[in-house]
C-alpha positions as CSV (number, residue, x, y, z in Angstrom):
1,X,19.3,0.6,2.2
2,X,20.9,-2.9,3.3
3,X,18.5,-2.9,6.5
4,X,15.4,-2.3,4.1
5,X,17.2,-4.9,1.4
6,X,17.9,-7.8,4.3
7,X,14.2,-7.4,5.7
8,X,12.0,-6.0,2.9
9,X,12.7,-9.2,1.1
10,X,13.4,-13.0,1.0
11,X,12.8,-14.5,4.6
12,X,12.8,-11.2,6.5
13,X,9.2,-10.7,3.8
14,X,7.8,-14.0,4.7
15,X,8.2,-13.0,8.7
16,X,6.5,-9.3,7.9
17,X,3.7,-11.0,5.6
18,X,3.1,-13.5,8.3
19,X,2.2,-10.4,11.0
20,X,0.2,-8.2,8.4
21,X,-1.6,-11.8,8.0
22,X,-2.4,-11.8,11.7
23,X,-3.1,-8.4,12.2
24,X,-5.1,-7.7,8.3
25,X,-7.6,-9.7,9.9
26,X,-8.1,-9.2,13.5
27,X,-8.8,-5.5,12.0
28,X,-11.3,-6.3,9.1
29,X,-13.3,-9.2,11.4
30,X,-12.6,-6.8,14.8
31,X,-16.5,-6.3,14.6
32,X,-18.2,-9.5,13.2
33,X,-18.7,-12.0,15.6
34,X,-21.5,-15.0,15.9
35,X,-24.3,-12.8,15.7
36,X,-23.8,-11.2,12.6
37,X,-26.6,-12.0,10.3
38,X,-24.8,-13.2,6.6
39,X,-27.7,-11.6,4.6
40,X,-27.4,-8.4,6.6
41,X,-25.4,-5.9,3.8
42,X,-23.3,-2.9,5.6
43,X,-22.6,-0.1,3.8
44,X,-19.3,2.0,4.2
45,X,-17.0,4.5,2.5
46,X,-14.8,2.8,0.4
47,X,-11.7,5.1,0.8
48,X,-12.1,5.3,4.3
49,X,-12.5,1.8,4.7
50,X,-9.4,0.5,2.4
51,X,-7.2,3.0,4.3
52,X,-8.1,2.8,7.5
53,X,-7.6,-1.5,7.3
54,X,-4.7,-1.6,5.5
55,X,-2.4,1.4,7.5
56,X,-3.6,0.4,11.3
57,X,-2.7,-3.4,10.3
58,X,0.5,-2.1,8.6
59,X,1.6,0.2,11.4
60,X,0.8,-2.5,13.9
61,X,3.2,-5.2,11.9
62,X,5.6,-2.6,11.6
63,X,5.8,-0.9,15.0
64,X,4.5,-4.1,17.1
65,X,1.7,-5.0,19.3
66,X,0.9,-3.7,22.6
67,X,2.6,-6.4,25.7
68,X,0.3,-9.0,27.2
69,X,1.3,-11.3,30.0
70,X,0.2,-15.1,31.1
71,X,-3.0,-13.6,33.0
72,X,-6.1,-14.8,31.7
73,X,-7.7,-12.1,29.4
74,X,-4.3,-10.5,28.6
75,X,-4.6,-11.1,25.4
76,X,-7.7,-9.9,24.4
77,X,-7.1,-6.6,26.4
78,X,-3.5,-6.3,24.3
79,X,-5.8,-7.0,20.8
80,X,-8.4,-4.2,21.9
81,X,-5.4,-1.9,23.0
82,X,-3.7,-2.3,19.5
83,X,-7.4,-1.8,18.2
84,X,-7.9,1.6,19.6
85,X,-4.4,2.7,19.0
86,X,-4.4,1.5,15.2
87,X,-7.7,3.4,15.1
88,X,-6.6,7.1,16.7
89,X,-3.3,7.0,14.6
90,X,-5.1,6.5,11.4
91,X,-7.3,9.9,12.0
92,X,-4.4,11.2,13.0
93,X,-2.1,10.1,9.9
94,X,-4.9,11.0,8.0
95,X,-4.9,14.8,8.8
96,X,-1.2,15.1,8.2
97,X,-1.3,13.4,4.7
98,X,-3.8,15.2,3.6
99,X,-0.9,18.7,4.6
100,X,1.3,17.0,2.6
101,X,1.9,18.0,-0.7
102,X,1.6,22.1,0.3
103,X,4.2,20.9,3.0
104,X,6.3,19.8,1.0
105,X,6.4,22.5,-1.1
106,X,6.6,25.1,1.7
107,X,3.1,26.6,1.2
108,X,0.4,25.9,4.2
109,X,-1.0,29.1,5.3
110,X,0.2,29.7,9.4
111,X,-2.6,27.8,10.9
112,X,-2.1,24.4,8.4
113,X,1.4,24.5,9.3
114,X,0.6,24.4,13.3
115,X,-1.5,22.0,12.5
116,X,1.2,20.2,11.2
117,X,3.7,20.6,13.7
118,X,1.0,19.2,16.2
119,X,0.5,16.3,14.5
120,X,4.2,15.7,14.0
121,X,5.0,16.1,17.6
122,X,2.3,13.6,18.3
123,X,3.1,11.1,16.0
124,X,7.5,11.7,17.4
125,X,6.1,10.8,20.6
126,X,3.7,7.7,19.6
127,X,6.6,6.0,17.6
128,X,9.2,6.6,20.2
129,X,12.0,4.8,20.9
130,X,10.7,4.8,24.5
131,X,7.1,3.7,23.3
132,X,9.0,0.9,21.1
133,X,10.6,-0.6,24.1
134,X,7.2,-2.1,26.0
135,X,6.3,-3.2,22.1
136,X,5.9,-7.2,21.2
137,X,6.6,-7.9,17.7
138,X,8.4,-5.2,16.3
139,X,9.8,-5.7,13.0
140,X,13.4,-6.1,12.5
141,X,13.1,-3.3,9.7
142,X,12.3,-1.0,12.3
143,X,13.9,-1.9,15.3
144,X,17.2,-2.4,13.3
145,X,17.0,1.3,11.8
146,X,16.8,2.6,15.4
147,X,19.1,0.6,16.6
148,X,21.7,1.4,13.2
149,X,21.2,5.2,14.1
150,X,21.6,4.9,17.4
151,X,24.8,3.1,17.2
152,X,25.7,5.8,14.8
153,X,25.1,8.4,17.7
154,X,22.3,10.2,16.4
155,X,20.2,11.6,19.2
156,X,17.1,9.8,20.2
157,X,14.7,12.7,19.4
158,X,16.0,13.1,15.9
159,X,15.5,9.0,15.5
160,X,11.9,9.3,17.1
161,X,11.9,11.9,14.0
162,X,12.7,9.3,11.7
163,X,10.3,7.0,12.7
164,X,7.2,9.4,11.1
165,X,9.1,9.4,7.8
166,X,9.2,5.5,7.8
167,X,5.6,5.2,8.8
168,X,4.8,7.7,6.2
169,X,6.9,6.0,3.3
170,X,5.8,2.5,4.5
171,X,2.2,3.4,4.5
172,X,1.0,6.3,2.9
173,X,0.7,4.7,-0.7
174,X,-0.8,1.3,0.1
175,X,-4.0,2.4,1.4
176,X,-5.3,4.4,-1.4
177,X,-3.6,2.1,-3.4
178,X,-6.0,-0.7,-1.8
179,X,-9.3,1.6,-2.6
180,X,-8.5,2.0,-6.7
181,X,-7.6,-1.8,-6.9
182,X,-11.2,-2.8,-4.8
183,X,-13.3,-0.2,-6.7
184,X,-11.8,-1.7,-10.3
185,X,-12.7,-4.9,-9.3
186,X,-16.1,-3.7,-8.5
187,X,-16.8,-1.4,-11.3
188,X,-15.9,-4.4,-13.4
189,X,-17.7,-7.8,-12.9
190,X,-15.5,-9.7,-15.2
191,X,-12.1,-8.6,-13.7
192,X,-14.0,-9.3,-10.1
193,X,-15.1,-12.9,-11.3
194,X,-11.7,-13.8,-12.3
195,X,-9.8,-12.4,-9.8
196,X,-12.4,-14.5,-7.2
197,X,-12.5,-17.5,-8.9
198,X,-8.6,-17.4,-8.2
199,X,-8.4,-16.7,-4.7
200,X,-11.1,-19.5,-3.9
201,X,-9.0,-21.8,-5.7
202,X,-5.4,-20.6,-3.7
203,X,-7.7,-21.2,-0.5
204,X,-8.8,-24.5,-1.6
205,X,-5.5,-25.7,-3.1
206,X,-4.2,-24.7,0.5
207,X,-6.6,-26.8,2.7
208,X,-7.9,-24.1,4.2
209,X,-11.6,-22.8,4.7
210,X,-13.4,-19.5,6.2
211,X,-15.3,-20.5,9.4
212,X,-16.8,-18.5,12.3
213,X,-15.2,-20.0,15.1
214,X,-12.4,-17.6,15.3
215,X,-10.0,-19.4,13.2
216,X,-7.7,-17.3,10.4
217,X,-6.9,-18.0,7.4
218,X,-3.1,-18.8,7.0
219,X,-2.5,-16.7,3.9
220,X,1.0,-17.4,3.0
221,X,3.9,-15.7,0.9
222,X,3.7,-19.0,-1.1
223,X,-0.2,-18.7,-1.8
224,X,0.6,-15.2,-2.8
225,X,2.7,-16.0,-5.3
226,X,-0.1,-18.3,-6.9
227,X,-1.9,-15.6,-8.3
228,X,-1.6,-14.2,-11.5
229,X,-4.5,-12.9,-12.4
230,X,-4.7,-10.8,-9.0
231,X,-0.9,-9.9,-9.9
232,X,-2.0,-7.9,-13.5
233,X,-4.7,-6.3,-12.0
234,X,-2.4,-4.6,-8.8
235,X,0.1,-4.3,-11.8
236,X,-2.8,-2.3,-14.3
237,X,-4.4,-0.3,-11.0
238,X,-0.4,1.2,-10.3
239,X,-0.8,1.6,-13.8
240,X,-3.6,3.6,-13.7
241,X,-3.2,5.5,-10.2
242,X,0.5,5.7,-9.1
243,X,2.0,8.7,-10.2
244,X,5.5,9.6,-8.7
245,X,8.4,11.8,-9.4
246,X,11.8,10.1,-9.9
247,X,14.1,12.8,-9.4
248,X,18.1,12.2,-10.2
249,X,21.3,13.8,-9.8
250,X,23.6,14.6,-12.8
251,X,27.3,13.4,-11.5
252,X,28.8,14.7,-15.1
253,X,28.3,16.4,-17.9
254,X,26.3,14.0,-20.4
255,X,23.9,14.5,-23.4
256,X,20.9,13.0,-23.3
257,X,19.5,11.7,-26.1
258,X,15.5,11.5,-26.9
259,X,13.6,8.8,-28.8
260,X,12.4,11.0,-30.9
261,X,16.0,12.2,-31.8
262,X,16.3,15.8,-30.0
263,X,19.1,15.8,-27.7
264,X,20.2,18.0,-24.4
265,X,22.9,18.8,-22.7
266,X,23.0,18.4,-19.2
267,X,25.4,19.6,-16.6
268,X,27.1,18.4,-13.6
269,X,25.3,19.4,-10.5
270,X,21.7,19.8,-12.6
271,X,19.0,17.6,-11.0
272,X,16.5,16.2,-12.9
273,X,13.0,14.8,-12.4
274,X,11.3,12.3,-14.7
275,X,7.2,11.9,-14.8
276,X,6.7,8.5,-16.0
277,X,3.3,9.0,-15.3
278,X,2.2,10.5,-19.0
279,X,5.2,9.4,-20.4
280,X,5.0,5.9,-20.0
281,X,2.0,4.4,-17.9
282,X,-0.8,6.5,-19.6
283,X,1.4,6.5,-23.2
284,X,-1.3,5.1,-26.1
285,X,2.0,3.4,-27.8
286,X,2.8,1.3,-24.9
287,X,-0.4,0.8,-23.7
288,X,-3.0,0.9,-26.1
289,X,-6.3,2.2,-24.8
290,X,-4.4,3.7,-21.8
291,X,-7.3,5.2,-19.6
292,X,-9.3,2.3,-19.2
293,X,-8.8,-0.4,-16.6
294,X,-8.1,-4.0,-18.1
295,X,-7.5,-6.2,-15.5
296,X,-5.4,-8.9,-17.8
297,X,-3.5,-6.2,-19.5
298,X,-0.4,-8.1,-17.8
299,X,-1.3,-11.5,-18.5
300,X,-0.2,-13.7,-21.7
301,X,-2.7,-15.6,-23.2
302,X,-1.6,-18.6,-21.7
303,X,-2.0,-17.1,-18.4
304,X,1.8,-15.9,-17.7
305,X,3.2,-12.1,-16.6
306,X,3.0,-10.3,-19.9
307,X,6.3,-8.1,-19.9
308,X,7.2,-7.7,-23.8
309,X,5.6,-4.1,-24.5
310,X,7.1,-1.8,-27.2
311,X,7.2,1.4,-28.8
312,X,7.9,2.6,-32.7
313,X,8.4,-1.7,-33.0
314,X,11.0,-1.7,-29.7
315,X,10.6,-3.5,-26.8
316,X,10.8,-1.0,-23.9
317,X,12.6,-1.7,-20.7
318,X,11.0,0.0,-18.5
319,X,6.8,-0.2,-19.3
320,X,5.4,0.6,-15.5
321,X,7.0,2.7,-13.4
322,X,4.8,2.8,-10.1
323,X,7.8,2.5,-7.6
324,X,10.9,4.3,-9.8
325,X,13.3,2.4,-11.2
326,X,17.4,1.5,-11.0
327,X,19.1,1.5,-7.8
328,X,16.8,3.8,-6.0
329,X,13.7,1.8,-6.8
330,X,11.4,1.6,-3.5
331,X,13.1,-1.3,-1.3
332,X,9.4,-2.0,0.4
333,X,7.8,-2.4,-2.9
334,X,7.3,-6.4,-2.6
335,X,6.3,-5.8,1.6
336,X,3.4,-2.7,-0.8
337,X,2.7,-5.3,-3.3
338,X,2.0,-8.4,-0.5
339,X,-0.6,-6.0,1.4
340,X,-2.3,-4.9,-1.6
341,X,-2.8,-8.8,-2.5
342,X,-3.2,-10.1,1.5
343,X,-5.9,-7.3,1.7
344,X,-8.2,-7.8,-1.7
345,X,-7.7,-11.7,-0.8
346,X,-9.0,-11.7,2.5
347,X,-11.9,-9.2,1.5
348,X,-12.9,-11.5,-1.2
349,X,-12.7,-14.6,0.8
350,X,-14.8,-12.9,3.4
351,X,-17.1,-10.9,2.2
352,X,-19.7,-10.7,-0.8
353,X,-18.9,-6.4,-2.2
354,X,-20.8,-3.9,-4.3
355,X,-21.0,-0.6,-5.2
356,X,-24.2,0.8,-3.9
357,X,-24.5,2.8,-7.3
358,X,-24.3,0.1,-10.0
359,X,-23.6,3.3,-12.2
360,X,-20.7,4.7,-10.3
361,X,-18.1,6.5,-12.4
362,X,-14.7,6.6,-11.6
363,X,-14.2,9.3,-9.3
364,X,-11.5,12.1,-11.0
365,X,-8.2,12.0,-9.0
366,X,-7.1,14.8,-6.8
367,X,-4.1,16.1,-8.8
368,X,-2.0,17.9,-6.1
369,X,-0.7,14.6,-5.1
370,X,1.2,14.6,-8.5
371,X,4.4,13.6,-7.9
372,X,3.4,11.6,-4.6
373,X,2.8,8.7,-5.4
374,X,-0.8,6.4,-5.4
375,X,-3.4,9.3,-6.0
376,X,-6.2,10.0,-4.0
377,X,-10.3,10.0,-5.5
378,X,-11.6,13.4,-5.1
379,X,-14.6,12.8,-2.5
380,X,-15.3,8.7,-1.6
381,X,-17.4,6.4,-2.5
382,X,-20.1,4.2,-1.2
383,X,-19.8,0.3,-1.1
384,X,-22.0,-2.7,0.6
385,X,-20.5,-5.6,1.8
386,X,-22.1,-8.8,3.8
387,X,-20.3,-11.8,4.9
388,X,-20.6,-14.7,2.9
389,X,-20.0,-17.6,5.7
């Protein structure tokens, strides 16, 4: 928890954000180049898309970049090596998530489950230690949990192991994450004209432009934290579409005592698991109108974080709950939050987006990942976008 604490946050953040930057966009813009017409509108599955961007530039700021040397063209060759790899992971990461709830709770039928042992033992040998040491770039998060369990004595297999359940942790929330907060925004044109306007005013206030000579965007940890309105409407889509289980361990006998007055008593040794799911993020007392998306449901009318929400007439603590809560609250959440933001930036600085059905409803959300985390849609959805430089 210290390793994810010193490099998850503060400085150790700013270094992470600044290679998800870099490699956000040499994935999104990996096929645009001079000759692509700006009127020309592309059409692709929005699920697909959000997920596949967000986890191959995550796992490539996270696990590093493939080596290149001084020769000329080395650097290009190590951009369309980290391109291919990125892309054969994701299809890869893909199949296993989708195992993952009936894995977990010890239900695939046989051939799932060698399915899933496949995929594991690819995936142990991909992020292996040994893989890790021709790497550039690897984060310090990473390289200093192999390095801690290593020095600890744990055998190299069991930390190659490891590895999957960091990449899974790290990235298996984000992406679908990423797809709810882009098809809000395009299901409603007020929250997408706001959130917009914002972002080309961060870009502006920065000195920066979009071109199409090659040059990135410098999207900083400190242009990140200029946005507000892009801030409530991450804050109202986890809202909406994160739905974990915090479990806890009783350490002594206690009685817990409910709002509404009914008590229990629980023992040492009991484990329990809280769903603030219903309870709190979809709860009409906290959150009036719960089941419909308002982007500035976080925002005071004078444009600050709204946090003062209440119940029976008293302010509750904790009013959103889409990484847990107390000590155990998820260490990456700002590392989540900065490539939720870097990615619906960068989209929206790049690209003009629609649904192609004007009409689309939400999709309903697939409800054995209960207790996982982000939900997924049940089926995708199909979305235009054309550059607009």
């Amino acid at each position: 928890m210290k390793t994810s604490h010193k490099h998850l946050r503060g400085p150790g953040l700013e270094v992470l954000t600044q290679a998800m930057m870099c490699n956000l966009q040499n994935v999104m813009l990996q096929n645009i180049d001079s000759s692509t017409d700006q009127k020309t509108w592309l059409e692709d599955r929005l699920f697909k898309c959000s997920y596949k961007a967000v986890f191959r530039a995550g796992y490539l700021s996270l696990f590093g970049n493939a080596s290149h040397n001084c020769e000329p063209g080395s650097v290009e060759k190590a951009k369309e090596k980290d391109q291919a790899e990125s892309e054969t992971l994701f299809h890869e990461f893909r199949k296993y998530d989708q195992l993952v709830p009936n894995l977990a709770y010890g239900v695939l039928p046989p051939r799932e489950k060698m399915e899933a042992e496949r995929i594991k033992a690819f995936f142990w040998k991909a992020l292996s230690m040994q893989k890790m040491k021709i790497k550039d770039n690897i984060s310090r998060w990473v390289w200093d949990m192999q390095q801690g369990r290593q020095e600890l004595g744990i055998k190299e297999s069991m930390i190659d192991r490891y590895m999957l359940v960091l990449l899974w942790v790290s990235q298996g929330n984000t992406g679908p994450s990423a797809f709810w907060l882009l098809f809000f925004l395009m299901k409603h044109p007020e929250a997408m004209a706001a959130v917009r306007e914002e972002v080309n005013r961060v870009l502006k206030e920065s000195g920066q432009e979009v071109r199409r000579d090659g040059h990135l965007i410098n999207l900083t940890c400190d242009m990140l934290m200029k946005t507000p309105i892009l801030d409530s409407a991450v804050e109202e889509t986890l809202r909406l579409t994160a739905a974990p289980l915090l479990v806890r361990s009783v350490l002594q006998d206690m009685t817990l005592k409910m709002a509404n007055g009914c008590e229990y008593r629980i023992r040492k040794g009991d484990r329990m698991a809280v769903f603030p799911y219903t309870a709190v993020h979809l709860n009409p007392e906290i959150h009036p109108d719960p089941h419909s998306f308002k982007y500035d449901r976080f925002l005071n009318p004078d444009g600050s974080k709204k946090t003062d929400f209440y119940k029976d007439g008293k302010k509750v603590k904790y009013y959103s709950m889409p990484w847990g809560a107390g000590v155990s609250m998820c260490p990456g959440r700002f590392f989540a939050n900065n490539e939720l933001k870097q990615f619906v930036f960068l989209m929206l600085v790049y690209f003009d987006l629609e649904l192609k059905n004007p009409d689309e409803k939400t999709p309903k959300y697939d409800v054995s990942r209960l207790g996982f985390g982000a939900l997924h849609p049940v089926g995708d959805i199909q979305f235009r976008y054309s550059l607009r430089f």
